[in-house]
C-alpha positions in Angstrom: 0.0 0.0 0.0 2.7 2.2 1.0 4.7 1.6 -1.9 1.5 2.3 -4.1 1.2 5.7 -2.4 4.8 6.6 -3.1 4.4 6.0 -7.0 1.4 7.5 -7.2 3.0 11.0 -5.7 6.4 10.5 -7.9 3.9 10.3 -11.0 2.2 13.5 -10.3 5.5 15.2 -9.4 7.4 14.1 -12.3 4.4 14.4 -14.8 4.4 18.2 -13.6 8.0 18.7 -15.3 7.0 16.7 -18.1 7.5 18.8 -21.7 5.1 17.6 -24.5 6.5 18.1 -27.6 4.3 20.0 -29.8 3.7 19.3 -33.5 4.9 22.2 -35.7 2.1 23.7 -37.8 3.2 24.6 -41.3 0.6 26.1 -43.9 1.5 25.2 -47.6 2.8 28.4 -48.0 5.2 28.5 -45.5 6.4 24.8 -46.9 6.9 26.7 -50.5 8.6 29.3 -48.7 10.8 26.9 -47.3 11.2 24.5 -49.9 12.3 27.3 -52.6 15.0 28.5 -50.0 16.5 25.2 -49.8 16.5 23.6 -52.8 19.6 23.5 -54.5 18.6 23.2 -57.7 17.1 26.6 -57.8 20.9 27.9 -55.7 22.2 26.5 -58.8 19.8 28.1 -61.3 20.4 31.9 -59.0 24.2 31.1 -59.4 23.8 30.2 -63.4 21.7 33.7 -63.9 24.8 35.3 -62.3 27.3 33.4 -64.5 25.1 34.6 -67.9 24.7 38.3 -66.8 28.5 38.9 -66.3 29.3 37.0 -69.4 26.4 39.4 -70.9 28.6 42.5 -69.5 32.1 40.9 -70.8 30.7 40.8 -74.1 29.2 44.7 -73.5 33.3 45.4 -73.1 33.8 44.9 -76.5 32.6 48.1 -77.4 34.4 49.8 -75.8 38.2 50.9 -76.9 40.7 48.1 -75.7 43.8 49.8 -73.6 47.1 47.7 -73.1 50.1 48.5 -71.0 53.5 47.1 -71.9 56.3 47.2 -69.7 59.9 45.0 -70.2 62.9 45.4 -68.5 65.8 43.1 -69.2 69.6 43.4 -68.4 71.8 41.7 -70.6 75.9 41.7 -70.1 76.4 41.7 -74.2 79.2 44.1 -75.4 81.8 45.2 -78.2 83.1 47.5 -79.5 82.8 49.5 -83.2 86.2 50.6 -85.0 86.5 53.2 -87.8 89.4 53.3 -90.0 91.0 56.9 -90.4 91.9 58.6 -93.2 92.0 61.9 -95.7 89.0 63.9 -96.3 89.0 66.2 -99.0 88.7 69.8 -99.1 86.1 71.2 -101.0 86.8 75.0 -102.7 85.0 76.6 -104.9 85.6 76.6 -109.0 84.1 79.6 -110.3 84.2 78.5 -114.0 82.3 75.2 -113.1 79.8 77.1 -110.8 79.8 74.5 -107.9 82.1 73.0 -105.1 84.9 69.9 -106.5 87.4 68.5 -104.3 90.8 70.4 -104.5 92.7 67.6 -106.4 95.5 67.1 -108.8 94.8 64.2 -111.6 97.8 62.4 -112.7 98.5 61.1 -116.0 97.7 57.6 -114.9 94.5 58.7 -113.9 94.6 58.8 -110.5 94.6 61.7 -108.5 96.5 63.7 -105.5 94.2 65.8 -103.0 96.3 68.8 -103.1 94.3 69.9 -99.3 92.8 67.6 -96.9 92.1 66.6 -93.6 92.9 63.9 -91.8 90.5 61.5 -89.9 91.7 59.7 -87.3 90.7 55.9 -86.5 87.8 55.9 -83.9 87.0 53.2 -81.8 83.9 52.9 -80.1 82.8 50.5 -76.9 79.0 49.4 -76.7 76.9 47.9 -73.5 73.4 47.4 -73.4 73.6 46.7 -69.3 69.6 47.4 -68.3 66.9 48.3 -71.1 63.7 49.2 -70.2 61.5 49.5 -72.8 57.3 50.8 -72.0 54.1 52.1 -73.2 50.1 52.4 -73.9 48.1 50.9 -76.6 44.7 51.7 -77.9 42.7 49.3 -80.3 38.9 49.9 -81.1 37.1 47.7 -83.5 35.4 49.9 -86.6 33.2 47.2 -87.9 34.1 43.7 -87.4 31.4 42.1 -89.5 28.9 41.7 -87.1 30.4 40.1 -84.4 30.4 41.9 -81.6 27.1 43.1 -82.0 25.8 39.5 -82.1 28.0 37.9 -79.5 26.1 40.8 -77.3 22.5 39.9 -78.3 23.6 36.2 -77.8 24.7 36.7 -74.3 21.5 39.0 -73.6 19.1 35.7 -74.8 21.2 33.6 -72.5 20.2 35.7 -69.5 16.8 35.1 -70.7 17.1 31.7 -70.9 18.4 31.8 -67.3 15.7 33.8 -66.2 13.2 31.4 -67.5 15.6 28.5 -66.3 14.9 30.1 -62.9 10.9 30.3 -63.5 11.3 26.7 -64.4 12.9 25.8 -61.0 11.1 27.4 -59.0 7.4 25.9 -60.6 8.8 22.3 -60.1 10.0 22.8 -56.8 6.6 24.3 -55.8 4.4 21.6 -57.8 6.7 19.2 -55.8 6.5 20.5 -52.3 2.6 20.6 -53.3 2.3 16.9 -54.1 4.6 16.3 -50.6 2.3 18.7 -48.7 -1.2 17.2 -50.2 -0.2 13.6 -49.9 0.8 14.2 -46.1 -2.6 15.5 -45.7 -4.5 12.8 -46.8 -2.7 10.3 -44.9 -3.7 12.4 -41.8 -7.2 12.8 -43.4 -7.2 8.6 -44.2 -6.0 8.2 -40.1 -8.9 10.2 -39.2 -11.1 8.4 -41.6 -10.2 4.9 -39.8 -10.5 6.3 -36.1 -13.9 7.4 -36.5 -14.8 4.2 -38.2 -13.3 2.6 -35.1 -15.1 4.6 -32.7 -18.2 3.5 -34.1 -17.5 -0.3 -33.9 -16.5 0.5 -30.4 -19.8 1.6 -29.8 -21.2 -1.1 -31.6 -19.0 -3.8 -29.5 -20.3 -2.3 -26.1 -24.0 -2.7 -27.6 -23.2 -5.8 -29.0 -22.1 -7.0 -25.9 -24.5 -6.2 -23.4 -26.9 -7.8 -25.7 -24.8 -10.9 -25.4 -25.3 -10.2 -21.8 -29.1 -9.8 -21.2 -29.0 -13.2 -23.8 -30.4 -11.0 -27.2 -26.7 -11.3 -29.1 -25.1 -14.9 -29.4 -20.6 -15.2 -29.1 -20.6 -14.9 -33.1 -22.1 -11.6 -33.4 -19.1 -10.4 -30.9 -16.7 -12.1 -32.9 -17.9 -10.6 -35.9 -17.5 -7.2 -34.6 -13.9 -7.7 -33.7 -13.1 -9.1 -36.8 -14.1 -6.0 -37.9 -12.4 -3.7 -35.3 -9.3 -5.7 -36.1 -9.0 -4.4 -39.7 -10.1 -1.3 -38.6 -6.9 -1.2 -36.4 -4.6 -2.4 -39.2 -6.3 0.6 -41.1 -5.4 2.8 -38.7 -1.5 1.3 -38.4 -1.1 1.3 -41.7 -2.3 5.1 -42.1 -0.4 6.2 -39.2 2.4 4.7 -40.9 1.9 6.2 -44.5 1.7 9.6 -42.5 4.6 9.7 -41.2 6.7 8.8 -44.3 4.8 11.9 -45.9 5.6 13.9 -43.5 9.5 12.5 -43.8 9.2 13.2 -47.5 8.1 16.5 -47.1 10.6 17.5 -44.3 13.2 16.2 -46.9 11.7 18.7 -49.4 11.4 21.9 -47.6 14.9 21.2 -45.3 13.9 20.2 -42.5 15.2 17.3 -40.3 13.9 14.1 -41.2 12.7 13.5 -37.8 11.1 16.7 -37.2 7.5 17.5 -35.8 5.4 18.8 -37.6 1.5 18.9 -39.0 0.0 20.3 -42.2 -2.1 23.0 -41.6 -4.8 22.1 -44.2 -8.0 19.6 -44.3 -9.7 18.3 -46.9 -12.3 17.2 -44.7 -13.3 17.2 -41.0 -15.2 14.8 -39.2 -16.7 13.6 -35.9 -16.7 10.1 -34.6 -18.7 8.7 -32.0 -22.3 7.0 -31.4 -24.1 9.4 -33.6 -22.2 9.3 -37.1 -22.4 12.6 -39.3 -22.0 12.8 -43.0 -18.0 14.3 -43.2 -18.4 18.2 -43.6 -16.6 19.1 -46.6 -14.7 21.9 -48.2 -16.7 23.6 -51.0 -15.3 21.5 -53.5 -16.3 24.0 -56.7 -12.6 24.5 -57.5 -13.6 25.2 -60.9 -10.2 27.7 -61.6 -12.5 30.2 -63.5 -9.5 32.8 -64.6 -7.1 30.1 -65.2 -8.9 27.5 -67.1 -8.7 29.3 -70.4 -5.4 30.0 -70.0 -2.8 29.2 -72.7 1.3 27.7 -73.0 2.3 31.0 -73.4 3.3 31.8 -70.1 5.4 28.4 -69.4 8.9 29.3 -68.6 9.6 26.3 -71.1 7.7 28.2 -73.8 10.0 30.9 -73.2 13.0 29.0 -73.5 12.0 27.4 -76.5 12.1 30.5 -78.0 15.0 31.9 -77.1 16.5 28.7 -77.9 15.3 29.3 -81.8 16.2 32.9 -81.6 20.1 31.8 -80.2 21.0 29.8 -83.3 19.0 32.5 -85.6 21.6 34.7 -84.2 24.5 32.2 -84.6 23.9 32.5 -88.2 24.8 36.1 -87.9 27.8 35.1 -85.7 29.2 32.7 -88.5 29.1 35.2 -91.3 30.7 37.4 -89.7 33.7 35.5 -89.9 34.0 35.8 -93.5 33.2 39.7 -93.5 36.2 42.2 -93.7 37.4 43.8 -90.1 38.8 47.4 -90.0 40.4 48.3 -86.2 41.9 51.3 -85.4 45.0 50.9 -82.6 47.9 53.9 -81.5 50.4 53.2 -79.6 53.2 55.4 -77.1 56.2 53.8 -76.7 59.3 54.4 -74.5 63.0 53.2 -74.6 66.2 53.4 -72.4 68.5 51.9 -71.8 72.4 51.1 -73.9 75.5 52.7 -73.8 77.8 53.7 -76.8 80.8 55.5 -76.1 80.2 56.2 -72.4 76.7 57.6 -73.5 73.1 56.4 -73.5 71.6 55.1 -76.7 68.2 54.9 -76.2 66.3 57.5 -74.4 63.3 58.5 -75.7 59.6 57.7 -77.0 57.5 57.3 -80.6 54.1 57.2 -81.2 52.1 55.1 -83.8 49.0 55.2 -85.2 47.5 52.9 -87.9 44.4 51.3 -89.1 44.5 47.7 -90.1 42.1 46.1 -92.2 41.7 42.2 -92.9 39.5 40.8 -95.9 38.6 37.0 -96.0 39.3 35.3 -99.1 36.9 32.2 -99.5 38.6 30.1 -102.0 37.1 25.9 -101.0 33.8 27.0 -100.0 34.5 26.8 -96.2 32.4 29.4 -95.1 29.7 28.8 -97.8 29.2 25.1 -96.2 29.6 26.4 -92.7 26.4 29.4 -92.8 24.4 26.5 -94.3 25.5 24.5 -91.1 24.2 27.3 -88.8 21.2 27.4 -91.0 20.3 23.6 -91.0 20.4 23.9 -87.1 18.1 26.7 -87.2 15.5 25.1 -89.0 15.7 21.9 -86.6 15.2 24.6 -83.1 12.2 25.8 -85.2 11.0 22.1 -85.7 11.7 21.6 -82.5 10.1 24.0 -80.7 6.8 23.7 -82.7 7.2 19.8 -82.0 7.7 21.0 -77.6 4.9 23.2 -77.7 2.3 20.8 -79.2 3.0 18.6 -76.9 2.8 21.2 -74.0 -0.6 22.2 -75.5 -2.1 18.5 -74.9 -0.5 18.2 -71.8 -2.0 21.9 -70.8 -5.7 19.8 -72.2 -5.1 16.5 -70.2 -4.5 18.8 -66.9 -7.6 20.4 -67.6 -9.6 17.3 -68.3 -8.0 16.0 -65.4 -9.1 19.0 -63.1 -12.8 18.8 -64.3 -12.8 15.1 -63.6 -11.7 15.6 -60.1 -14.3 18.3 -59.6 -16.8 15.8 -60.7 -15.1 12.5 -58.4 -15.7 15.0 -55.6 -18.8 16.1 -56.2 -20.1 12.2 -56.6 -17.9 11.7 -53.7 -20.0 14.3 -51.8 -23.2 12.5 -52.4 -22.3 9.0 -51.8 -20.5 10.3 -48.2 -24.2 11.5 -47.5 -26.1 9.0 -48.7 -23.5 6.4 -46.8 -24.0 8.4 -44.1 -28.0 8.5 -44.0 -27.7 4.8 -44.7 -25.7 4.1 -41.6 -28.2 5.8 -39.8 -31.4 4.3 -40.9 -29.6 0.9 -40.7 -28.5 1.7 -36.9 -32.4 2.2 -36.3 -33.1 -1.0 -38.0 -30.6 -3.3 -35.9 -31.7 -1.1 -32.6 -35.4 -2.6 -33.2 -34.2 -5.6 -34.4 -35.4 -5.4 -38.7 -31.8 -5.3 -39.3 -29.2 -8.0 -39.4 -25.7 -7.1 -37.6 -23.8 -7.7 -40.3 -25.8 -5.7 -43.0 -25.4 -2.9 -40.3 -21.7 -4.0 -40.5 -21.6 -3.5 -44.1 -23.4 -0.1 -44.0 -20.5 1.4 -41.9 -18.0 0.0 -43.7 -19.4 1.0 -46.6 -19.4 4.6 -44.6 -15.6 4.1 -44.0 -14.9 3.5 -48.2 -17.2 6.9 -49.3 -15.1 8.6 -46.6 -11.6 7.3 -47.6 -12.5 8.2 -51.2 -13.9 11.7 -50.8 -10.4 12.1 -48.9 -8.4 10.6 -52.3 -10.4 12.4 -54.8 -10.0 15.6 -52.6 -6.6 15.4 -52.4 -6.7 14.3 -56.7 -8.4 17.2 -57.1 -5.8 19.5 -55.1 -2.9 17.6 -57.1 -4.2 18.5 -60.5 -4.9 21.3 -59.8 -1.4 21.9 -59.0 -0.5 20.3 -62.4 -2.8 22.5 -64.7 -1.2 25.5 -62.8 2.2 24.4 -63.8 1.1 23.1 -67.2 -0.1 27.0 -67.5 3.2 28.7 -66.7 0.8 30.2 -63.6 2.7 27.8 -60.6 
């Protein structure tokens, strides 16, 4: 007794400190949210648009005059030396009679000739070094026409930010359509548990009736058995839904980042129900999602549509781009250079600078037909993006009409669904009144709540269809 007493008050003490855990509530929103901040695909996407746009500005440069800087300085230990013979230089005078200046010379009658003044030159010998040269300047080169190309190469780079826009878009809608599906399907596992508790609460009732019939001799041992048959599958229902909930809600912690084991609960029902003695039809969600400004919608705005054409576009302009390799470039460059460095005779050579200026022109000359054969190259694989892209976007347009189809037939499972939940539900209570007075059999009352159990379990499925494609139209619209 004593020892009774003494667990007893250690139970209430220590279930005072007790912390209960409580389920995180997340809204689907909030899993987007989450979801698009963790994927990685999408950081990849961001990090690609970044990789385009400074390519796009690289390309922008071109433009733009190009400067260089050139700076060498070298030190070499090469010498010699330069020697200059001496010699006589004639004196130049005067002739008045020939009217200009002649050497003062004498001919001789052998024909050669005696300078009759001169100078004399002396040998000369020179020492040369060049020791440290440094040798700098600036150069300027900007393109005058260069067939095309730059011009191109820019509006090329400006469709590839585009297409990594778009490629962004892209992300982003299958990350959302996926965290969708994740969010939806943890849902209806919860929505399927609940389903198979409330069927179980009414076969509980139903086993306490059941028995004290069996009691006051009105029920036999079978009709027991029967219900616990019943209450047996209802509990494997319930395992196995408990079971398919929380791998959802692993699967969608895996989307949106989140520890696998964390707690949390979807914050969104497709239908709520009470359990107990007196069943009620499930009170439903207005389930007239009939998407009245999106159903008519179009491919247009699919990021893939956008792509496609840009895609097109991109080897349009590559045709551009591969002319322009056979059309004539004119550049205009100048140049300041400086020099120093050297010695000759004890004194600097070089010390001083020049300036350049020029224009320089190149022509192609297509003699073997190489640049014929490659435009036609460029334009074969324009014509096959074309066929391509019409080829992408007819099947996007019967995939945009199966989503659709898809959407009104869920609309219409859940409508049907609607009415069979009630009419299941009116059935289960005209059937308990039956077995009460006895006009009923136990197991046809059986049946009628089973039966009560499949209408709910499918108005949860055709729900949570219906929320699904929904989410695939929206995608298959460009509007996810």
């Amino acid at each position: 007794m004593k020892k009774t007493i003494i667990t007893t008050i250690l139970s209430l003490l220590l279930g005072g400190f007790a912390v209960k855990t409580v389920a995180q509530s997340l809204t689907l929103e909030q899993c987007r949210q989450k979801a698009l901040e963790y994927n990685k695909s999408l950081s990849s996407a961001k990090i690609r648009l970044e990789q385009t746009t400074f390519d796009m500005k690289s390309y922008k440069a071109n433009f733009f005059p190009q400067f260089n800087l050139l700076a060498t300085d070298f030190y070499s230990t090469a010498r010699g030396d330069i020697s200059i013979d001496g010699g006589h230089l004639p004196i130049y005078n005067f002739v008045e009679s020939a009217g200009q200046f002649l050497p003062n010379v004498t001919v001789n009658s052998d024909g050669s000739y005696t300078l009759n003044q001169y100078a004399d030159f002396p040998s000369q010998q020179m020492k040369w070094k060049l020791k440290n040269i440094f040798i700098g300047g600036i150069s300027v080169m900007e393109p005058l026409y260069m067939g095309g190309k730059i011009s191109t190469a820019y509006n090329m780079s400006k469709l590839g930010v585009n297409m990594a826009n778009e490629n962004i878009r892209l992300t982003e809608s299958e990350v959302l359509a996926g965290t969708d599906e994740a969010f939806y399907l943890a849902v209806k596992a919860k929505e399927l548990g609940d389903v198979a508790r409330s069927y179980k609460t009414m076969l509980d009732e139903l086993k306490k009736n059941v028995e004290g019939a069996f009691r006051h001799g009105m029920s036999t041992r079978n009709d027991i058995m029967k219900v616990q048959v019943k209450m047996n599958e209802a509990d494997l229902s319930i395992q196995k839904a408990d079971n398919g909930y929380r791998l959802a809600l692993m699967n969608l912690c895996h989307i949106i980042g989140m520890p696998l084991d964390s707690n949390i609960e979807p914050l969104t029902s497709f239908a709520q129900h009470e359990g107990g003695a007196d069943v009620q039809a499930l009170s439903v969600n207005d389930s007239s999602v009939y998407l009245p400004s999106e159903m008519n919608a179009d491919i247009s705005a699919r990021p893939e549509y956008a792509i496609l054409q840009n895609k097109t576009e991109l080897a349009r302009q590559n045709i551009k781009l591969t002319k322009s390799d056979y059309l004539p470039n004119v550049a205009f460059g100048a140049a300041y250079t400086y020099a120093n460095g050297g010695e000759l005779a004890g004194k600097t050579m070089l010390n001083n600078g020049a300036a350049t200026v020029g224009v320089a022109v190149k022509v192609p000359i297509d003699l073997f037909g190489g640049a014929t054969n490659k435009i036609r190259s460029a334009k074969a694989a324009y014509q096959i993006a074309q066929i391509e892209q019409q080829d992408l976007n007819e099947q996007m347009q019967l995939e945009l009409a199966q989503c659709r189809n898809n959407v009104n037939e869920a609309i219409t499972e859940v409508q049907l669904c609607e009415v069979a939940l009630q009419q299941a539900a009116e059935n289960v209570r005209l059937s308990k009144q039956q077995y009460e007075v006895g006009f009923e059999t136990l197991s046809d009352y059986l049946e009628t709540q089973a039966l009560w159990q499949q209408c709910s379990a499918n108005l949860v499925n055709a729900r949570c269809q219906l929320a699904l494609s929904r989410t695939k139209f929206l995608k298959a619209a460009g509007r996810l």
